[in-house]
N, C-alpha and C positions, 0 to 999 in steps of 0.2 A: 801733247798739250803744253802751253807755253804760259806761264803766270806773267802779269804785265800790271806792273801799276802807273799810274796817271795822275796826276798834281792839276788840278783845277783850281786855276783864282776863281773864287764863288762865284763873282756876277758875271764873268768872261766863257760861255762857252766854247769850248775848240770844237767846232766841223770840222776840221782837218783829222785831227787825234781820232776823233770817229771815223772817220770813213778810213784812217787806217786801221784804227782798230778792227772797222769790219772786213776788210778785205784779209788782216791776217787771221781774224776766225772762220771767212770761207776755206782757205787755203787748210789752216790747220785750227781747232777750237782751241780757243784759251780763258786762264781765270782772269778776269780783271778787277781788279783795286782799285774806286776812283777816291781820291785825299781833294777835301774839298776847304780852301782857305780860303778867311778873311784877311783886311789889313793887322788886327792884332794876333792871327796868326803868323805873320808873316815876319814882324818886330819880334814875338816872342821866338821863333826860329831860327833866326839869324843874331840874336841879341843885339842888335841895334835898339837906340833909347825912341819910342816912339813919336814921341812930343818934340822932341828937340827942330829947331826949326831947320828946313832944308831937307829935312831926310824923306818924308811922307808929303803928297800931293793932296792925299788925304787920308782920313781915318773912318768917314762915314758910309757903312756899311748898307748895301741894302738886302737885309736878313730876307725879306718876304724873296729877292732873287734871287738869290744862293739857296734858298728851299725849291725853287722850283724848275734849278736850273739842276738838284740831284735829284730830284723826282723826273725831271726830263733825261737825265742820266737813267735812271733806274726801267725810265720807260723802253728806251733805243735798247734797251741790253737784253729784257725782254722780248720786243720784237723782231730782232735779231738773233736770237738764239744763243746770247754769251753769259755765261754766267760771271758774276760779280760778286763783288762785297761793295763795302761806301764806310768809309771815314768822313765825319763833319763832327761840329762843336769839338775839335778836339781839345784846346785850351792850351798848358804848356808844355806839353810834352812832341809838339809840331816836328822836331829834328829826330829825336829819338825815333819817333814813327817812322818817320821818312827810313832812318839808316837802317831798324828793323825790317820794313818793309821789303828795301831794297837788297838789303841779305839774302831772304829769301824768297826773292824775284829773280825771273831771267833779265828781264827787261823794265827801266822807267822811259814813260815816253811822257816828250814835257812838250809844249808849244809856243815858241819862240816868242808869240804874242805876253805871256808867261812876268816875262821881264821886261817887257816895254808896253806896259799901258798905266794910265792917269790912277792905278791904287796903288802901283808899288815904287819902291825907293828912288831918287834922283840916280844915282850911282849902277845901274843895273848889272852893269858888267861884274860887281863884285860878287854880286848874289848867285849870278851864274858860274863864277867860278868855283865858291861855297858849293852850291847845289851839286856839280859834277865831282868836286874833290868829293864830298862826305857822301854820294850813292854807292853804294856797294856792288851795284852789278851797270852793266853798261847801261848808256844814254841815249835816247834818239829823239833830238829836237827837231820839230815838223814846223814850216810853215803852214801858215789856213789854208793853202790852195792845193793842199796832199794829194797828188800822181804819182802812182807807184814809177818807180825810177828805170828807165832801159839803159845807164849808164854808171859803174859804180867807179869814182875817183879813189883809189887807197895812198891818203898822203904817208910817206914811206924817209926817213930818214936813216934808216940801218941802225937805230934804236930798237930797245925790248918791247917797249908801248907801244912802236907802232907794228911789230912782229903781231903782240899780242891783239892789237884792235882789227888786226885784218883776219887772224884767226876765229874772233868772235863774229864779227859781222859774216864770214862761211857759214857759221854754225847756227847760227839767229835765223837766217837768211837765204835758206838752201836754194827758194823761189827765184832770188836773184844772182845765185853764181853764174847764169847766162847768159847775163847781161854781156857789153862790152866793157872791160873791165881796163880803167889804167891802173899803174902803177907809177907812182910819181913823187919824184925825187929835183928838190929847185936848189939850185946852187950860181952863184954866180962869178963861180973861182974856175969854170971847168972840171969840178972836181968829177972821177967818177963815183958810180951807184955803188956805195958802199955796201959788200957781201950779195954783191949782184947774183950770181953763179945758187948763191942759196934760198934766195928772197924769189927768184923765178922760178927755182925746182917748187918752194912750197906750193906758187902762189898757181902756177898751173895745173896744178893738182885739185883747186877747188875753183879754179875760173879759166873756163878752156878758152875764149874770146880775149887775153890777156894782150896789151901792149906794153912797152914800159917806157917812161917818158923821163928823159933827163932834161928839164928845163934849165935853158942858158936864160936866167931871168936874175933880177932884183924882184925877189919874191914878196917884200915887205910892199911895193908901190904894185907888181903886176900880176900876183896867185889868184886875187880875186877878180880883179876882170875876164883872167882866162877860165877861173872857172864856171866864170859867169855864162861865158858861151858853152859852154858844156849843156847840150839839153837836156832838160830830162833828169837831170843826174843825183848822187847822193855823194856826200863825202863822207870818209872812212878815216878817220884819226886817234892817235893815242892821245894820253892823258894830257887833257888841257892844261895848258900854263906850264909846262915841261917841254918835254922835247917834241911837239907834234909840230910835223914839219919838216920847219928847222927854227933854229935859237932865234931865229929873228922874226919871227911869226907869233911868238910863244904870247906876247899880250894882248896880239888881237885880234885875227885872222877870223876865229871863230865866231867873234863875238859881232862882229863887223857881219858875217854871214847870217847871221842870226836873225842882229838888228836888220837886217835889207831882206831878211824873209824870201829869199832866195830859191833855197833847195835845203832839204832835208840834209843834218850833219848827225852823224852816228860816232859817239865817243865811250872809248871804253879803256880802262887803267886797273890794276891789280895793285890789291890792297895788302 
């Protein structure tokens, strides 16, 4: 069994988050966590000043929809057969929760919608960066339109993070080791695959479908169009805003993926 928590903006339910969630309790059962926040959750979390102008779209909650959109939680989890807990009114302790929670969690799955709808901050990139630095265990952000993935992209720079995020996504993910798996390294010097010889001993050892891709690209203008054509697919990277990738990818790649609701991005960093 797999502990999973889940970050819901109150009035935004995720169907995507669900219908992954349910397909990884057919596969294998798990506990789920849903954290259910308002806009003054969400100021008091990030410590941003709430009032201040530019920063909030708005502040006006609708309580009656956040109650009925965790009792609509609490209903699918029952029908379904997943057991749960539920956070709400938490007040000012929103971070501290989150980084307990995620301690002792396998997994937080968040939905990309999360950060770009009409309650939270102008700036959203920031808060996603917040969010993934201070979770304690890996991240897997889902567009709404969740299909399990036939194709896993491991973005790979012969960095420790991204050694480490492909090693978790095996272990998270046993379902998809079968996938076709790239492994993908963008440089635009010809360089080669740094620690090639050791990076393919591990990585076939937990994805027998392996290819490995040295893209002759300017990764900053062309990573995400290519991955765009990737069907199907999920990406696989280390610690946001560090070396995932490469150095030149490091402010946006993700977020840019995110925002365009794309394909599921799985990120994971050691603290």
């Amino acid at each position: 069994m797999k502990k999973i928590i889940t970050i819901f903006d109150g009035r935004n339910f995720s169907e995507g988050i669900f219908e992954f969630i349910k397909w990884q309790n057919a596969t294998s059962p798990v506990l789920l966590t849903g954290v259910f926040l308002n806009a003054i959750d969400y100021a008091t979390a990030w410590n941003y000043p709430m009032f201040l102008s530019g920063y909030l779209n708005t502040v006006v909650e609708d309580f009656d929809t956040i109650a009925a959109n965790v009792q609509k939680f609490k209903n699918l989890c029952e029908r379904n057969g997943i057991e749960y807990r539920v956070h709400e009114d938490i007040g000012t302790g929103v971070m501290e929760l989150i980084r307990k929670e995620t301690r002792f969690s396998d997994l937080l799955v968040m939905s990309g919608d999360f950060f770009y709808n009409d309650t939270f901050y102008i700036d959203p990139d920031s808060y996603l960066k917040d969010t993934l630095h201070e979770s304690e265990c890996p991240v897997l952000l889902l567009p709404d339109n969740f299909k399990a993935p036939v194709n896993n992209i491991l973005a790979y720079d012969g960095s420790p993070a991204s050694v480490y995020a492909i090693k978790q996504f095996s272990a998270l993910f046993p379902a998809w080791r079968g996938n076709k798996t790239h492994i993908v390294y963008a440089s635009t010097k010809g360089k080669e695959i740094p620690d090639r010889i050791y990076i393919e001993e591990l990585a076939v050892r937990h994805f027998p479908n392996l290819i490995i891709d040295a893209l002759q690209m300017d990764a900053r203008k062309y990573f995400n169009t290519w991955l765009i054509d990737q069907q199907r697919s999920i990406l696989v990277t280390g610690a946001y805003g560090r070396s995932s990738l490469s150095e030149s990818l490091k402010n946006s790649f993700v977020s840019e993926i995110v925002m365009e609701h794309k394909i599921p991005v799985f990120v994971a960093h050691r603290h």
